[in-house]
C-alpha positions in Angstrom: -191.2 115.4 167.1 -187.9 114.9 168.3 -189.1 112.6 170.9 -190.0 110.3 168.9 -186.9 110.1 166.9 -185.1 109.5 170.4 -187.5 106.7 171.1 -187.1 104.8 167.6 -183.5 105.7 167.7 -183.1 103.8 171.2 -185.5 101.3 170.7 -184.7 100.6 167.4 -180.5 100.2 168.7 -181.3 98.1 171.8 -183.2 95.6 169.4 -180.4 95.6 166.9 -177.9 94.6 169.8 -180.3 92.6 171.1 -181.0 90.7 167.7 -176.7 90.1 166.7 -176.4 89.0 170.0 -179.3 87.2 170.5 -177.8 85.0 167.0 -181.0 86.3 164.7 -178.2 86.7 161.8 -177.1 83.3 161.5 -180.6 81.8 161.1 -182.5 85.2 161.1 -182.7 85.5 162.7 -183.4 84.7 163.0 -184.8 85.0 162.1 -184.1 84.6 161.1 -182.0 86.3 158.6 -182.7 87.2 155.0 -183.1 84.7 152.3 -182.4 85.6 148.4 -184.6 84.1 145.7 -186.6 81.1 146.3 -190.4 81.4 146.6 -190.7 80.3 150.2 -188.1 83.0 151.3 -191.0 85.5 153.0 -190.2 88.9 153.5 -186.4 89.0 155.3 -187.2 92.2 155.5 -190.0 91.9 158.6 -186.9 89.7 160.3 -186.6 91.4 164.0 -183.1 92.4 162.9 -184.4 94.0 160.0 -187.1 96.0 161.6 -184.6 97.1 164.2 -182.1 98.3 161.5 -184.6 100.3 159.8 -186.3 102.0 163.1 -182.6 102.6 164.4 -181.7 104.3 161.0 -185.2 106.0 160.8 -184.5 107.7 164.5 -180.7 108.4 163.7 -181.7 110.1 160.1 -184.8 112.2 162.0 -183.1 113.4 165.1 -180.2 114.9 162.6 -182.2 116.3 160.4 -184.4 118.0 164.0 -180.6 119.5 164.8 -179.9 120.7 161.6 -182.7 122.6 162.0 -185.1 121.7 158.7 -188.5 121.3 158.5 -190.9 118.4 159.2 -191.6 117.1 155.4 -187.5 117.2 154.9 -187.0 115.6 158.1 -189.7 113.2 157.8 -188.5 112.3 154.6 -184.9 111.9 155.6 -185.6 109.6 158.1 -187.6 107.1 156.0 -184.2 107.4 153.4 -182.2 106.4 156.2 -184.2 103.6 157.6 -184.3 102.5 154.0 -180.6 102.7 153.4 -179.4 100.9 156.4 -181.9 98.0 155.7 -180.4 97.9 152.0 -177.0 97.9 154.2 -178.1 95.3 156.4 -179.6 93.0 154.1 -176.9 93.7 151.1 -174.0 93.8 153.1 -173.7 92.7 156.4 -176.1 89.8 156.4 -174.2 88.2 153.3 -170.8 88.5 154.9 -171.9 87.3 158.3 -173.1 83.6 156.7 -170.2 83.4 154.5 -168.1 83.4 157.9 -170.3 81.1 159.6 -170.1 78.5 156.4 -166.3 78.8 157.1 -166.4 78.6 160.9 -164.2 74.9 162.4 -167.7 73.0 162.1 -170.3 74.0 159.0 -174.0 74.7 159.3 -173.7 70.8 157.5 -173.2 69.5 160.9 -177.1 70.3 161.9 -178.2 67.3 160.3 -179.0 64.7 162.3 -179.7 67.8 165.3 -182.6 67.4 167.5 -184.9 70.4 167.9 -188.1 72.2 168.9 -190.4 74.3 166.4 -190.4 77.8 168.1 -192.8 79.4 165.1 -195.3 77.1 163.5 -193.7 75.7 160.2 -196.8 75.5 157.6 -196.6 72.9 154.6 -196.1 75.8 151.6 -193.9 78.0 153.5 -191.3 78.7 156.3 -191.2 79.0 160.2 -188.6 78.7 163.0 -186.8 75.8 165.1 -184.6 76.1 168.1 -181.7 73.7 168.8 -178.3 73.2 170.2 -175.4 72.4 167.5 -172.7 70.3 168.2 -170.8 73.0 170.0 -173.4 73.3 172.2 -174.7 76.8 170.8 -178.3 77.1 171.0 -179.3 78.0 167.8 -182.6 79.2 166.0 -182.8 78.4 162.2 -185.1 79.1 159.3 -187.0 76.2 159.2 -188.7 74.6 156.0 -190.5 70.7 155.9 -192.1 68.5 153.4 -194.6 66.9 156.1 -198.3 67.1 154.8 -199.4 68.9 158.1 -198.0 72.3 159.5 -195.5 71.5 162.1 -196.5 73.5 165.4 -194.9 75.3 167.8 -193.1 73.1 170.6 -193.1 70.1 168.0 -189.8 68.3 168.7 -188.1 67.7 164.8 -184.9 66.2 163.2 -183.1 68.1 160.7 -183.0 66.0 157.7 -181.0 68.4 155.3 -179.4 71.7 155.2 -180.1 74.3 152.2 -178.8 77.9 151.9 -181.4 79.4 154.0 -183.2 77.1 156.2 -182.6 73.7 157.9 -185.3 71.0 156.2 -187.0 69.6 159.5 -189.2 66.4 159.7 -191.6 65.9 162.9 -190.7 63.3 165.6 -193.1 61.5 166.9 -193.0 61.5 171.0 -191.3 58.6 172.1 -191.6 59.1 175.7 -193.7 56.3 177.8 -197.1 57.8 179.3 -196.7 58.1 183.0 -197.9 55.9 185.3 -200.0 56.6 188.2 -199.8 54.3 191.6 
């Protein structure tokens, strides 16, 4: 059993690095992120930096418990208390703080509007998906997505951000402007 505590431990640390620097939290994360409240919020919790908080605090919890020696219920149980108070960490804490810094970072999430960008995971009409685009820093960026279009939006769907709420960018699709080729 203590093998797979390693494994989640490892697996579950290498995707939480991966996720903060891979920019999941400002957009969470990707996706992104966690959102608070509204109805078309989802479940932050199944966000990739979410998952990998919980797996890393599930393997960190069970391999201490192995080398303190108790048995497998305890242990067991211990690590699902773990995983479950580093997500409550993650998502009470740490998330939170980090967009509060990035709303007072030199240029706001406010300057995404008017931003070009691609749908990365399909953006249905009652609900949320993901966009890709490069602010005016030139960070690439991926971004809670939300849109008012009467069709999903699908993935690699070039979109404008229209507006900018307090967990998603509002996105409208673009229609493709560029001339058909020609063939001589």
């Amino acid at each position: 059993m203590t093998a797979v505590y390693v494994v989640a431990f490892v697996v579950g640390g290498i995707a939480v690095l991966a996720s903060l620097l891979l920019a999941e939290i400002g957009g969470g994360g990707a996706d992104a992120g966690a959102g608070h409240g509204s109805s078309t919020d989802g479940m932050p919790f199944l966000s990739l930096t979410s998952i990998s908080a919980a797996l890393l605090g599930a393997g960190a919890g069970g391999l201490i418990a192995t080398w303190a020696g108790l048995g497998p219920v305890v242990t067991g149980g211990i690590a699902v208390g773990s995983a479950a108070v580093l997500l409550l960490l993650l998502q009470g804490v740490a998330l939170p703080y980090l967009r509060r810094q990035q709303s007072n970072s030199h240029t706001g999430r406010l300057s995404y509007i008017g931003t070009l960008g691609t749908v990365t995971l399909e953006i249905p009409v009652d609900g949320w998906g993901e966009v890709s685009f490069v602010d005016p820093e030139g960070n690439r960026v991926r971004s809670r997505a939300v849109t008012d279009e009467p069709q999903a939006l699908l993935k690699s769907t070039r979109v404008y951000i229209s507006d900018v709420e307090a967990d998603a960018v509002r996105v409208v699709g673009v229609p493709d402007t560029d001339p058909p080729l020609e063939r001589h």
